[in-house]
C-alpha positions as semicolon CSV with decimal commas, in nm:
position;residue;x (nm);y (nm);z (nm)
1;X;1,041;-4,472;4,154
2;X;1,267;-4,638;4,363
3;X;1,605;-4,740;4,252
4;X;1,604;-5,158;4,185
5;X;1,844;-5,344;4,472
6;X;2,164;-5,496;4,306
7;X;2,136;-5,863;4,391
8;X;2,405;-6,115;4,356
9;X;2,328;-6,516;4,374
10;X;2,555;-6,764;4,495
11;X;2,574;-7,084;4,359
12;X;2,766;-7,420;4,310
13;X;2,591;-7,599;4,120
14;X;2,343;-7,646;3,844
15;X;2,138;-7,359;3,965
16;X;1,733;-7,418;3,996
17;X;1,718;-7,206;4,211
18;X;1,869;-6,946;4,036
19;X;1,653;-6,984;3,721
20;X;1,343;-6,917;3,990
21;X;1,525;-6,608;4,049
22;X;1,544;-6,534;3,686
23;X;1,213;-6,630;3,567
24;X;1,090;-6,444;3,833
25;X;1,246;-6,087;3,735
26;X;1,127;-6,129;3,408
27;X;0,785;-6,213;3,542
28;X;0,737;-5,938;3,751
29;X;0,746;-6,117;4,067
30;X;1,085;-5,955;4,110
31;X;1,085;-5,638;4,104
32;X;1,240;-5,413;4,314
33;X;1,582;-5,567;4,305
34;X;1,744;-5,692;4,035
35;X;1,975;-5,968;3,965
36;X;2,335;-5,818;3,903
37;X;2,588;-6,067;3,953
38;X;2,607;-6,440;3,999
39;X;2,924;-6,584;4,115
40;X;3,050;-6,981;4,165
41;X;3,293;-7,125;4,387
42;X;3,312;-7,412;4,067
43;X;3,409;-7,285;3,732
44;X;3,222;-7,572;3,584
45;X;2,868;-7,530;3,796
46;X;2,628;-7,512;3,531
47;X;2,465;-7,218;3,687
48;X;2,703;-7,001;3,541
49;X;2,575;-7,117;3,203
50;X;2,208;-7,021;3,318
51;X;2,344;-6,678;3,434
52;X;2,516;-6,613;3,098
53;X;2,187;-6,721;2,861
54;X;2,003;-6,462;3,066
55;X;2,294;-6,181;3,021
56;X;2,381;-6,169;3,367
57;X;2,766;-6,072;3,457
58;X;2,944;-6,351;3,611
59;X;3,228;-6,454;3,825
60;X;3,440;-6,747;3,955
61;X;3,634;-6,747;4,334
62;X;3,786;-7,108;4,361
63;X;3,894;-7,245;4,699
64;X;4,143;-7,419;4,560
65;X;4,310;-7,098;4,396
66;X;4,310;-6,879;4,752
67;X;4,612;-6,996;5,049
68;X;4,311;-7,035;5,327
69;X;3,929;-6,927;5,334
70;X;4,015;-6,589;5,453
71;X;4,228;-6,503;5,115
72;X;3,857;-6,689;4,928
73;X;3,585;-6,512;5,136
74;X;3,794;-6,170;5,080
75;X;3,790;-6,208;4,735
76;X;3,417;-6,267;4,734
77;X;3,359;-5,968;4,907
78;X;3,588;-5,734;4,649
79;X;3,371;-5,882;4,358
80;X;3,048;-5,848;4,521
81;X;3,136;-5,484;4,667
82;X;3,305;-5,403;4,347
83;X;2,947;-5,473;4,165
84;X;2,730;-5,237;4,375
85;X;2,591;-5,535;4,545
86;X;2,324;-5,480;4,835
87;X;2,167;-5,837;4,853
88;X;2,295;-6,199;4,860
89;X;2,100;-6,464;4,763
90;X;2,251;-6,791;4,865
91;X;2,095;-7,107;4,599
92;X;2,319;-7,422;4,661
93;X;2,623;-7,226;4,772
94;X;2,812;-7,508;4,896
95;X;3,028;-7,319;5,144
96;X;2,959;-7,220;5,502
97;X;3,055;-6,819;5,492
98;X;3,258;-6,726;5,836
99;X;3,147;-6,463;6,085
100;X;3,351;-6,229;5,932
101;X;3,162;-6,266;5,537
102;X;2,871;-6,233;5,687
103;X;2,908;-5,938;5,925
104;X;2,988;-5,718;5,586
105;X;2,627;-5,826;5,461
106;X;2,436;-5,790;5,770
107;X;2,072;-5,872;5,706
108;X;2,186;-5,832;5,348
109;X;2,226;-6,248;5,256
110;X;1,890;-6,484;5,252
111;X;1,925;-6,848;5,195
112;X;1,688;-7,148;5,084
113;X;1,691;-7,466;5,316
114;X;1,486;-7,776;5,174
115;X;1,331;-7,826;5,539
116;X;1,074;-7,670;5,760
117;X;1,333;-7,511;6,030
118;X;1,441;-7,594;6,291
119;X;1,375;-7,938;6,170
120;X;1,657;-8,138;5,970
121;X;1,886;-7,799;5,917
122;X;2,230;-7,725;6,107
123;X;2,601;-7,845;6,031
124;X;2,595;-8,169;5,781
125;X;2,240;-8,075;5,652
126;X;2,246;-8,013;5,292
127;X;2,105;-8,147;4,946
128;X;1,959;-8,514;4,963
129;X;2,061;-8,597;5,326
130;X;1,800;-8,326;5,412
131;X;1,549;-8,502;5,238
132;X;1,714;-8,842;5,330
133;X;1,678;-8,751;5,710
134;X;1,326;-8,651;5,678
135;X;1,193;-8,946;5,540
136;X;1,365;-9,195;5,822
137;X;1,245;-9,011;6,076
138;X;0,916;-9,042;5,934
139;X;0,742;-8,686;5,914
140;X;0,433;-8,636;5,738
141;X;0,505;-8,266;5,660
142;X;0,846;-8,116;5,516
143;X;0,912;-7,771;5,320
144;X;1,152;-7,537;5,300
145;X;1,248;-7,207;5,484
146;X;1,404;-6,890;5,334
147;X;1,566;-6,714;5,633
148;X;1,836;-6,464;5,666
149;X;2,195;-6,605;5,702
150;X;2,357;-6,555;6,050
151;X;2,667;-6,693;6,206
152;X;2,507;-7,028;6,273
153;X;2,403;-7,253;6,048
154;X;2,058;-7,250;5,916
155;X;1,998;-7,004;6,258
156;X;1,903;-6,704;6,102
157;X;1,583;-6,504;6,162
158;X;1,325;-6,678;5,948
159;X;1,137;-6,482;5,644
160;X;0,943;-6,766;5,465
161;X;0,802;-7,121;5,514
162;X;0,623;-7,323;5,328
163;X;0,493;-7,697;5,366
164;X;0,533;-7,984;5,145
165;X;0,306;-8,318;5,199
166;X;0,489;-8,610;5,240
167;X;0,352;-8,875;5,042
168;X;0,360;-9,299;5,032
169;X;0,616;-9,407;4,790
170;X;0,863;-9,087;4,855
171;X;1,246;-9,114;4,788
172;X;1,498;-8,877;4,863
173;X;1,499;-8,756;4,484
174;X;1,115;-8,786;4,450
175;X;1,079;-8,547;4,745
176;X;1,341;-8,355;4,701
177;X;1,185;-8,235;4,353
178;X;0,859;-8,173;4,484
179;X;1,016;-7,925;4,739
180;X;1,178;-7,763;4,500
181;X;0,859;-7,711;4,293
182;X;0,616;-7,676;4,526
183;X;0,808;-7,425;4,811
184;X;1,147;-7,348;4,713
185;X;1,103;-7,243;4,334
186;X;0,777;-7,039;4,479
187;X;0,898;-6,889;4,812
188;X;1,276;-6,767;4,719
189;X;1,193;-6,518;4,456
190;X;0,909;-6,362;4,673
191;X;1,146;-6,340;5,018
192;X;1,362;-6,180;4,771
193;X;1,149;-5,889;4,609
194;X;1,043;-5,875;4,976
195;X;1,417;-5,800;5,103
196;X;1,470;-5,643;4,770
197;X;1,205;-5,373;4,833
198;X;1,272;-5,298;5,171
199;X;1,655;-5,236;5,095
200;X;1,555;-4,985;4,823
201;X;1,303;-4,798;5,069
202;X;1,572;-4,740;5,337
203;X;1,741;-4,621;5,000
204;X;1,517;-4,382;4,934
205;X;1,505;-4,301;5,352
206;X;1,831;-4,245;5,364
């Protein structure tokens, strides 16, 4: 049996994502990590709400509370090495994590983009103007893309993609929910067992 990867999620806001993540460990679909931790950069992000229903520990790490982003990101990393964690799941973590974060978690911190990479991703490319950008340029096709978080943004090694039709009639908010519940909702809790399980085999390696 191997031992269950301690996963933290990252959030800022209301946290769909993260209840994909949860339903998904209680389904089954999850599970060969587990979700440990899930920790805001808002006190008030309603995701934190979502965490507690589900009895998951918590935590907060303002900006606003830190000197600079180097006193922030530190304390991130204390909390999340503090709680045994081995995986980061980035859903709607609205903060771009320096070299430095991300180097401590290497190939250890997946994140969900609402766009078929490397279309519509990069610097500036987040929420609705992903969506927004999409539909001016006229695509037929969209998605989303679970990769693993590098330096750049949006340039890490790809795990995941899935499409999303584009339909007649589409606005921002219209598409932006089918994304989420026909490829985001779907794909990031089965990148994550995937990560999950291959963490806890090199585990078990090791």
């Amino acid at each position: 049996m191997l031992t269950k990867t301690k996963i933290a999620v990252l959030v800022s806001g209301g946290g769909t994502n993260l209840q994909a993540l949860i339903d998904a460990e209680k389904s089954g679909i999850i599970k060969s990590g587990e979700i440990s931790l899930v920790l805001s950069n808002k006190a008030d992000a309603y995701a934190l709400t979502r965490a507690e229903n589900a009895g998951i520990a918590t935590a907060v790490v303002e900006k606003k509370t830190c000197a600079d982003k180097v006193e922030f990101e530190t304390r991130i990393i204390e909390c999340l090495e503090n709680n045994g964690i081995e995986l980061v799941i980035l859903a709607g973590f609205m903060c771009i994590l320096s070299e430095n974060f991300i180097s401590h978690f290497e190939k250890r911190i997946i994140n969900v983009h609402p766009s078929l990479i490397p279309s519509f991703c990069g610097e500036g490319f987040y929420g609705l103007r992903v969506h927004e950008a999409a539909l001016s340029y006229g695509v037929k096709v969209t998605g989303a893309t679970v990769h693993f978080v590098n330096e750049i943004p949006d340039g890490g090694e790809i795990i995941m993609q899935k499409a999303v039709e584009i339909l007649d009639g589409d606005t921002p908010e219209i598409l932006q929910k089918r994304v989420m519940e026909q490829a985001e909702w779907i794909m990031l809790p089965k990148a994550a067992e995937l990560v999950s399980k291959k963490i806890a085999e090199e585990k078990e390696q090791n």
